[in-house]
C-alpha positions as CSV (number, residue, x, y, z in Angstrom):
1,X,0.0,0.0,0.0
2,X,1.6,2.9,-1.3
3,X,1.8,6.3,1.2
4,X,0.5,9.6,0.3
5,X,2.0,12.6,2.1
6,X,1.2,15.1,-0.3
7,X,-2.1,16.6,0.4
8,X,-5.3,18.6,-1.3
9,X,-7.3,20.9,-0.1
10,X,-10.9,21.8,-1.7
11,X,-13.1,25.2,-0.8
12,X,-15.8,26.0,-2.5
13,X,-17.6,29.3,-1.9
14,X,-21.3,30.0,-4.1
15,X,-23.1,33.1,-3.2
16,X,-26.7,33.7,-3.5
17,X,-27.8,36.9,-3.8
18,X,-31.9,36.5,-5.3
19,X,-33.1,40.3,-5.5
20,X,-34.3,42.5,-8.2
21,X,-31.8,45.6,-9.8
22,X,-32.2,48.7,-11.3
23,X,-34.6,49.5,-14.6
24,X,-31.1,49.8,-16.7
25,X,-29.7,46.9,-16.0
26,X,-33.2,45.1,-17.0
27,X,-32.7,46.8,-20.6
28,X,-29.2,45.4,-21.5
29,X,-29.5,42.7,-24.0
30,X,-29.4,39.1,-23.3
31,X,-26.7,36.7,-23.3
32,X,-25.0,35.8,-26.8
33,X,-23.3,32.4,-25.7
34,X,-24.7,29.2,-26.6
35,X,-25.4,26.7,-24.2
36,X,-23.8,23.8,-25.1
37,X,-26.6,21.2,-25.9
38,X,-24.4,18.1,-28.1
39,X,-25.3,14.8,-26.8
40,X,-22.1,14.9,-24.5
41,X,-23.4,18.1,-22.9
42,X,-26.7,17.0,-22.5
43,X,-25.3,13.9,-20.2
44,X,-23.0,16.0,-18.5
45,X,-26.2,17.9,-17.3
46,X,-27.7,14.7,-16.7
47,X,-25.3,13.8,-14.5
48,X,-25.2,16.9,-12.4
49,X,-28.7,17.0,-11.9
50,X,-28.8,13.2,-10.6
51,X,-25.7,13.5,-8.5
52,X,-27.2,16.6,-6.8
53,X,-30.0,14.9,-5.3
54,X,-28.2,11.6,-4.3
55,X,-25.8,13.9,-2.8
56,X,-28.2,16.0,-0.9
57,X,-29.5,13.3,0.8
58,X,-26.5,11.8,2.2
59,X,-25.5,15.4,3.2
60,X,-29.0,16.0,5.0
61,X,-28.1,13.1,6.8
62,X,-25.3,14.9,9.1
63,X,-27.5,17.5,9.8
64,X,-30.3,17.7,12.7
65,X,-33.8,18.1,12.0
66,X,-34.2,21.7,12.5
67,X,-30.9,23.2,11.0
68,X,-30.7,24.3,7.3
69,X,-28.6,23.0,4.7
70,X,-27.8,24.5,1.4
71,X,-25.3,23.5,-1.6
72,X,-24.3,24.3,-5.1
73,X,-23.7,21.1,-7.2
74,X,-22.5,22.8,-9.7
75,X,-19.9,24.1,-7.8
76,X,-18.8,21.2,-6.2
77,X,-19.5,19.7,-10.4
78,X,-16.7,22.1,-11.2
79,X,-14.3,21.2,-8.8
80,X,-14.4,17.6,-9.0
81,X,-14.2,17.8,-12.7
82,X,-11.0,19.7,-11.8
83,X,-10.0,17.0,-9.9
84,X,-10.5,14.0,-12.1
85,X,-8.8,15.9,-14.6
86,X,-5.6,14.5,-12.8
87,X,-7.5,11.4,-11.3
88,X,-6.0,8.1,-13.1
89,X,-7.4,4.3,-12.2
90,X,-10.3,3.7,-9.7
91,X,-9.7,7.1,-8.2
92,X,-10.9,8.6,-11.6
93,X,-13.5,5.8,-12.0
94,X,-15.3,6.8,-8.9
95,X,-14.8,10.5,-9.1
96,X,-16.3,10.2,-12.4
97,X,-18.9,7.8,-10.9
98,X,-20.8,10.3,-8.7
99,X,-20.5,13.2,-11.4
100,X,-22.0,10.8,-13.4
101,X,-19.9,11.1,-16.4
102,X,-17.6,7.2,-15.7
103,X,-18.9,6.5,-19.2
104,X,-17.5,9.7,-20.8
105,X,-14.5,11.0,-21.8
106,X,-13.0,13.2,-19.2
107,X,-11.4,15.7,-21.1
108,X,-14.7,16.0,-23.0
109,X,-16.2,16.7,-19.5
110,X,-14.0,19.2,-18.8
111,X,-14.6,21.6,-22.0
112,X,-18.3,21.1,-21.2
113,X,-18.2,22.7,-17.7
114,X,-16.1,25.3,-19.0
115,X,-18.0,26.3,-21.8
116,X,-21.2,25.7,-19.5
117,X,-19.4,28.5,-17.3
118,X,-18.7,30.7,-20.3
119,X,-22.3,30.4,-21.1
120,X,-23.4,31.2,-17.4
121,X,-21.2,34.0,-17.3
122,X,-22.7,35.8,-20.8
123,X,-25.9,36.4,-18.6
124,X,-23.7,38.6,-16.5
125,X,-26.0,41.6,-17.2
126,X,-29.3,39.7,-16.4
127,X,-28.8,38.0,-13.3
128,X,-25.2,38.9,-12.5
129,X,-23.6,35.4,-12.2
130,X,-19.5,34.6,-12.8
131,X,-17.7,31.5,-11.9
132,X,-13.9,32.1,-10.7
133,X,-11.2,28.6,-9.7
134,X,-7.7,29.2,-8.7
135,X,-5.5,26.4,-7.6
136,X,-2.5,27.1,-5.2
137,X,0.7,25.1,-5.7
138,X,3.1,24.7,-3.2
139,X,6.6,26.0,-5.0
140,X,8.4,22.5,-3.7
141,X,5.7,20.3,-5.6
142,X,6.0,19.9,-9.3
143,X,2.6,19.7,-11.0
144,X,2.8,18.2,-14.2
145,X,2.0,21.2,-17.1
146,X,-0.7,19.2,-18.7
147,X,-2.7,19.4,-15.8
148,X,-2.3,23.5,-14.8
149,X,-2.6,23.6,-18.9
150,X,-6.1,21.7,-18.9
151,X,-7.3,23.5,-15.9
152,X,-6.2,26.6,-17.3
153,X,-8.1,26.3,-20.7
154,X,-11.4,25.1,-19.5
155,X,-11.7,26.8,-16.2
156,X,-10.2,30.0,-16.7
157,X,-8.3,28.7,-13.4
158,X,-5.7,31.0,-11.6
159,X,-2.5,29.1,-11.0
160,X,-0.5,30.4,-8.2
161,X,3.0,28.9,-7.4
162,X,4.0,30.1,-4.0
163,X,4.9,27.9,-0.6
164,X,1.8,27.7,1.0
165,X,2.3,27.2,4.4
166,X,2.6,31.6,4.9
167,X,0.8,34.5,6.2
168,X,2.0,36.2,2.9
169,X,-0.4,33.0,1.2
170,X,-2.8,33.2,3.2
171,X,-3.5,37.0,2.4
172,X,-3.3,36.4,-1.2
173,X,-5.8,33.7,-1.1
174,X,-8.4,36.2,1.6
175,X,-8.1,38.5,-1.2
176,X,-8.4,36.1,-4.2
177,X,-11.8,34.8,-2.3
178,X,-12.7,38.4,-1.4
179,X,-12.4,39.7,-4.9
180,X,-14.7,36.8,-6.7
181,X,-17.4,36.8,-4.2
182,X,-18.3,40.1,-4.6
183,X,-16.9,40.8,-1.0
184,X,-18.6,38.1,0.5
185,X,-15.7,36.1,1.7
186,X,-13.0,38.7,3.1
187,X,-11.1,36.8,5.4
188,X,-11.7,32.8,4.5
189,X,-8.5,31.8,5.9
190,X,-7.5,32.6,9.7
191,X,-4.2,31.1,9.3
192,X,-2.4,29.9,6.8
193,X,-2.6,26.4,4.9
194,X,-1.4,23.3,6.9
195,X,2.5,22.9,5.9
196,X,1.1,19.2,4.5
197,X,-0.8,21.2,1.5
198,X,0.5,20.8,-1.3
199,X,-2.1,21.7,-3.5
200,X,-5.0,24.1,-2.4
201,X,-8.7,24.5,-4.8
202,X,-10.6,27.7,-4.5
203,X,-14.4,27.7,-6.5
204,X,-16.7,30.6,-6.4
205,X,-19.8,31.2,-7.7
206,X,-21.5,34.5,-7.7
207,X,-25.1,34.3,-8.6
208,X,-27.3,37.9,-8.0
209,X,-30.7,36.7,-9.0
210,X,-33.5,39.5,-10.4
211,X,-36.9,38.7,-9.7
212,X,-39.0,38.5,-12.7
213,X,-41.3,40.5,-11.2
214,X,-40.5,42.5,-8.3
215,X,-41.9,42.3,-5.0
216,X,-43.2,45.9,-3.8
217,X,-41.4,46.7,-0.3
218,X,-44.1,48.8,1.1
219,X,-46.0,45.5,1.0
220,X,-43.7,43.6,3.0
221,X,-44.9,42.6,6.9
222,X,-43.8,40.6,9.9
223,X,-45.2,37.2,9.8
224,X,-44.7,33.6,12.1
225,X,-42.6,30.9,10.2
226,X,-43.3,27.9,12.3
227,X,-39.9,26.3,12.1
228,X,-39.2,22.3,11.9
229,X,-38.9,21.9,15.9
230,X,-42.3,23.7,16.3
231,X,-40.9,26.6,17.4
232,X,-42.2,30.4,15.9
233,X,-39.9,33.1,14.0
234,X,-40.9,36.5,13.3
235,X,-39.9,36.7,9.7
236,X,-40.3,40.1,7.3
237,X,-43.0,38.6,4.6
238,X,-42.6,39.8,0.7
239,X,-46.2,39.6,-0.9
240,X,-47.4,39.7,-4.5
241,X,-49.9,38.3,-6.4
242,X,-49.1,36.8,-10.0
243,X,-49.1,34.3,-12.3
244,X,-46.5,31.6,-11.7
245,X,-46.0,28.2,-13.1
246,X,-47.8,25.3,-10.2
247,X,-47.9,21.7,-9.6
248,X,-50.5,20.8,-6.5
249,X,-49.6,17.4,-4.9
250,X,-51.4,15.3,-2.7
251,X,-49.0,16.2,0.3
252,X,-46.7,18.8,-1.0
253,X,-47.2,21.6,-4.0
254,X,-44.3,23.2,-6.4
255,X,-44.0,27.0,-7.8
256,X,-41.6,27.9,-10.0
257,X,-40.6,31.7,-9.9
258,X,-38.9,32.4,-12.3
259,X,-36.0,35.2,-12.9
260,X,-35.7,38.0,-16.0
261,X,-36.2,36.5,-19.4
262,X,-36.9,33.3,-17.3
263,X,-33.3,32.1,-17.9
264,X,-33.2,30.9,-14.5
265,X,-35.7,30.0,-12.1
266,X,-36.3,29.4,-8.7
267,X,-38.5,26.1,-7.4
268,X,-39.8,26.1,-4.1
269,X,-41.4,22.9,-2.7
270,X,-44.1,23.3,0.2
271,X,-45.1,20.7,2.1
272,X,-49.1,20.7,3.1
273,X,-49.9,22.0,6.5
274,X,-49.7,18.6,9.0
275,X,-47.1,17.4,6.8
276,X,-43.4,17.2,7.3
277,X,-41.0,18.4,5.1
278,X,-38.6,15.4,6.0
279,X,-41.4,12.8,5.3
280,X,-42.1,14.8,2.0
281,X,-38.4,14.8,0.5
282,X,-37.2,11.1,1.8
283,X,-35.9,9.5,-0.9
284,X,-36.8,12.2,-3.3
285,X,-35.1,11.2,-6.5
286,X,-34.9,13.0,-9.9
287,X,-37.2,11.1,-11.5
288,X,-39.8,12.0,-9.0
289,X,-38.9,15.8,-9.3
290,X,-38.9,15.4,-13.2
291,X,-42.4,14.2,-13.3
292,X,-43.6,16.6,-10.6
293,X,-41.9,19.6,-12.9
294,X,-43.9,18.0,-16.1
295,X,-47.0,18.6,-14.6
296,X,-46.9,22.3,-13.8
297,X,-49.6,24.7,-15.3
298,X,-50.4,28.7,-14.9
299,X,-52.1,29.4,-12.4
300,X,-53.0,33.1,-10.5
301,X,-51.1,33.0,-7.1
302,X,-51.0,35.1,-3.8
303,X,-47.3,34.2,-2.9
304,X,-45.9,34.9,0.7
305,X,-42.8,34.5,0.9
306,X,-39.6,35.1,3.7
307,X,-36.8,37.3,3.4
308,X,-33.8,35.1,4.4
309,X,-29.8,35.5,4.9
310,X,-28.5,32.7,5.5
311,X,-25.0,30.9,5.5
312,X,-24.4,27.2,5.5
313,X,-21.0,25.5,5.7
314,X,-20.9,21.7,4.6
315,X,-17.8,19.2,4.7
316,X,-18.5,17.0,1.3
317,X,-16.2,14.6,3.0
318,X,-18.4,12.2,4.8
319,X,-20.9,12.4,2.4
320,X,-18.7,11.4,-0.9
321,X,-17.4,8.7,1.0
322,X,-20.5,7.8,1.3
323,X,-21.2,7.1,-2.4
324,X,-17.8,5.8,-2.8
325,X,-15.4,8.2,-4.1
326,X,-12.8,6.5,-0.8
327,X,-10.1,6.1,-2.8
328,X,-9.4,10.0,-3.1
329,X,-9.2,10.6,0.5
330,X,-7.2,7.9,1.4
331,X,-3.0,6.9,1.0
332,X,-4.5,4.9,-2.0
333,X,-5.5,8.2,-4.2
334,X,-4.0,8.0,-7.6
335,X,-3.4,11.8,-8.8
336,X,-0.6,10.8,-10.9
337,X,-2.2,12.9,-13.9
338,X,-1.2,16.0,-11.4
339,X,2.2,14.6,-10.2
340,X,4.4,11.8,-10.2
341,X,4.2,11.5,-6.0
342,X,0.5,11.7,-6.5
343,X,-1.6,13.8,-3.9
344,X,-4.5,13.1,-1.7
345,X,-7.3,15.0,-0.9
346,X,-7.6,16.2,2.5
347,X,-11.4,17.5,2.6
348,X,-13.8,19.3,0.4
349,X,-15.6,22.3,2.2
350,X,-18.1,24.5,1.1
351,X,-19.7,27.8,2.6
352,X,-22.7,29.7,1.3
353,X,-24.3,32.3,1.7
354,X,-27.9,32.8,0.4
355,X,-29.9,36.0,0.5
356,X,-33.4,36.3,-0.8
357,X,-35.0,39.7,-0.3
358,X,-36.7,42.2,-2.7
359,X,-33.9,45.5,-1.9
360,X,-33.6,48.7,-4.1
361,X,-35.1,47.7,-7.1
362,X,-38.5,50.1,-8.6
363,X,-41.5,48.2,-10.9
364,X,-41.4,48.9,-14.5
365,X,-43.4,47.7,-17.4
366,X,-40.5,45.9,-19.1
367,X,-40.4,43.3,-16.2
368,X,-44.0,42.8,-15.7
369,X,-46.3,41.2,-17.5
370,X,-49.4,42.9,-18.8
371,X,-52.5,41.2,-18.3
372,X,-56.0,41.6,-20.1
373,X,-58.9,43.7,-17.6
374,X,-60.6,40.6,-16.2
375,X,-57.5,38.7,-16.0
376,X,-57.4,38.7,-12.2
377,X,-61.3,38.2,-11.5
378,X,-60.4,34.2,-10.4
379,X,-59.6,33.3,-6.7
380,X,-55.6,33.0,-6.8
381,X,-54.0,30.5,-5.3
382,X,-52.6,31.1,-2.0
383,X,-49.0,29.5,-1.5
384,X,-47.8,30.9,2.1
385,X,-44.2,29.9,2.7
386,X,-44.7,30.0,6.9
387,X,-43.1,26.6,7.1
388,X,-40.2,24.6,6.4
389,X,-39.5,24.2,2.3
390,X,-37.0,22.4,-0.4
391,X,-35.8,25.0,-3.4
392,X,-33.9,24.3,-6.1
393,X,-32.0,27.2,-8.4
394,X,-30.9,25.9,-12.1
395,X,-30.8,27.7,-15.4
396,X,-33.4,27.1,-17.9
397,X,-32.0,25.5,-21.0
398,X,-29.6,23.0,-19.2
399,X,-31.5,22.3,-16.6
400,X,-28.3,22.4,-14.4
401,X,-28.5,23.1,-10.3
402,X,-26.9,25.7,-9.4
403,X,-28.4,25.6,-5.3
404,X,-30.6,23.3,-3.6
405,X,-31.5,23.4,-0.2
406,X,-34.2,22.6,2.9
407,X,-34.9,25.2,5.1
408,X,-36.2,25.0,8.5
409,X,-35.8,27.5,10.5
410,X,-35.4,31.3,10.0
């Protein structure tokens, strides 16, 4: 059994920032970047999309029943792509296992997410999204070229060669973080990178959602959110009333809000009063989402729903062990495609921060939708979001996840 003492460190930081900005922004025209939609891209997004929920689930697991938990698969998509990039053996077979993508070629993988990026990023002026990686090298440890070279291309990743294990690192890095999360990560690192890192992964990604249609502040009033434990919360309670895509269940119903031009959207999952959310979502698969999704229609609804801020912090760890990506974590990891005394990978974090409010933004006519006199005589539907939920954040034409999460308490 061979011995690993070179070591990999993973942080992932998404921010979610769901508002609404300012009339000229909502002018600006849209994005000009394809999606990729070949036959390898559309299993690539199949594969995110399955992995998230499997993942999810084995994450919900280390949490308690009234705690919220949050991730980005595609964040964590992104940096295990750049990690089986230099994977070789079963430690690539299983990394590309849960990404779902064991079938495909890897460097095809890898100029998917890239160009998926690419395409994420030309919507900059819509919803204000950018995806930034930088990987940090110790200056004793020789990564091979091929791999900074690959990374490089189809991640637009920042390669830093410095020793790690210094204060003068561990600014660099603060700053690095602080600069691609709009200021939402300033000081990441409290000390500097254990002197066993060799090689350190940094993901962000920014996504500053605008509401469709806005939600008017001067509407907005203290409510109860009955959290998962039974206890109450005084939340501040956004209000509108609008037509929104619906799905009513027999214990739990789905609205999909969607964001300008609808290139993303936002589906929320409410359980039924007397139902819990848990019960609801156990063993929740895509399949079961897909058909749930298929069956929306239009329908008039009075939404309430919660401001929130929010920040979650998850060790993937645990969780990918779980599903069987050991091999990674272990002296048995084979990075030889990043060096010839192949690495390990000593934990895959990820913090985020989630904001949903309705700030600084003004209604115009351009992002509402005019309805014909009459059109608001039926009774709406009234989906109250007082109780714990399940959302999901992706982007419309490749159906990729961007955040998923349960909350229960606020």
């Amino acid at each position: 059994m061979k011995r690993s003492k070179y070591i990999i460190s993973v942080l992932l930081m998404p921010v979610a920032i769901l508002t609404s900005v300012n009339c000229m922004a909502q002018t600006r025209q849209a994005n000009t970047i394809a999606c990729p939609l070949d036959s390898t891209a559309k299993a690539v997004y199949k594969g995110e999309t399955s992995m998230a929920y499997t993942l999810f689930e084995q994450v919900d697991k280390l949490h308690n029943a009234n705690e919220n938990v949050v991730i980005s698969p595609l964040c964590l998509a992104d940096a295990l792509t750049i990690l089986a990039n230099g994977a070789k053996g079963i430690t690539s077979d299983q990394i590309t296992s849960i990404l779902g993508t064991i079938d495909l070629n890897t460097e095809k993988v890898s100029e998917v997410y890239g160009k998926l990026n690419d395409y994420l990023a030309g919507y900059k002026r819509e919803v204000g999204i950018k995806t930034a990686n930088s990987v940090w090298i110790n200056d004793q440890f020789k990564a091979k070229n091929e791999y900074m070279t690959k990374n490089r291309n189809d991640f637009k990743a920042e390669m830093h060669n410095q020793k790690l294990a210094l204060d003068m690192t561990k600014n660099a890095i603060n700053q690095w973080c602080d600069k691609n999360s709009n200021g939402t990560f300033r000081n990441i690192l409290s000390q500097p990178l254990s002197s066993e890192a060799n090689i350190a992964l940094f993901n962000t990604i920014c996504f500053n959602g605008t509401w469709n249609t806005v939600f008017e502040e001067d509407v907005t009033r203290p409510q109860e959110f009955t959290n998962a434990d039974g206890s109450k919360s005084k939340v501040m309670m956004m209000q509108q009333e609008e037509r929104y895509q619906v799905y009513e269940g027999d214990k739990m119903d789905l609205l999909r809000i969607p964001y300008l031009k609808g290139c993303f959207y936002m589906e929320i999952y409410l359980p039924h009063k007397g139902e819990k959310l848990d019960d609801c979502m156990r063993n929740f698969s895509k399949k079961q989402d897909n058909k749930m999704r298929k069956l929306t229609s239009e329908q008039k609804v009075a939404l309430d729903m919660p401001r929130m801020d929010l920040k979650c912090v998850t060790d993937f760890s645990e969780p990918l062990k779980a599903m069987e990506m050991t091999d990674a974590f272990s002296s048995e990891a084979d990075f030889s495609g990043i060096a010839d005394n192949s690495p390990s990978v000593s934990g895959i974090k990820q913090i985020i921060n989630l904001k949903i409010n309705e700030k600084g933004t003004e209604a115009n006519s351009f992002t509402r939708k005019e309805y014909q006199k009459g059109d608001f005589t039926a009774k709406p539907l009234f989906f109250t979001i007082n109780r714990p939920f399940f959302f999901t954040i992706r982007e419309r034409n490749s159906g990729v996840i961007l955040f998923m999460g349960k909350i229960r308490k606020l």
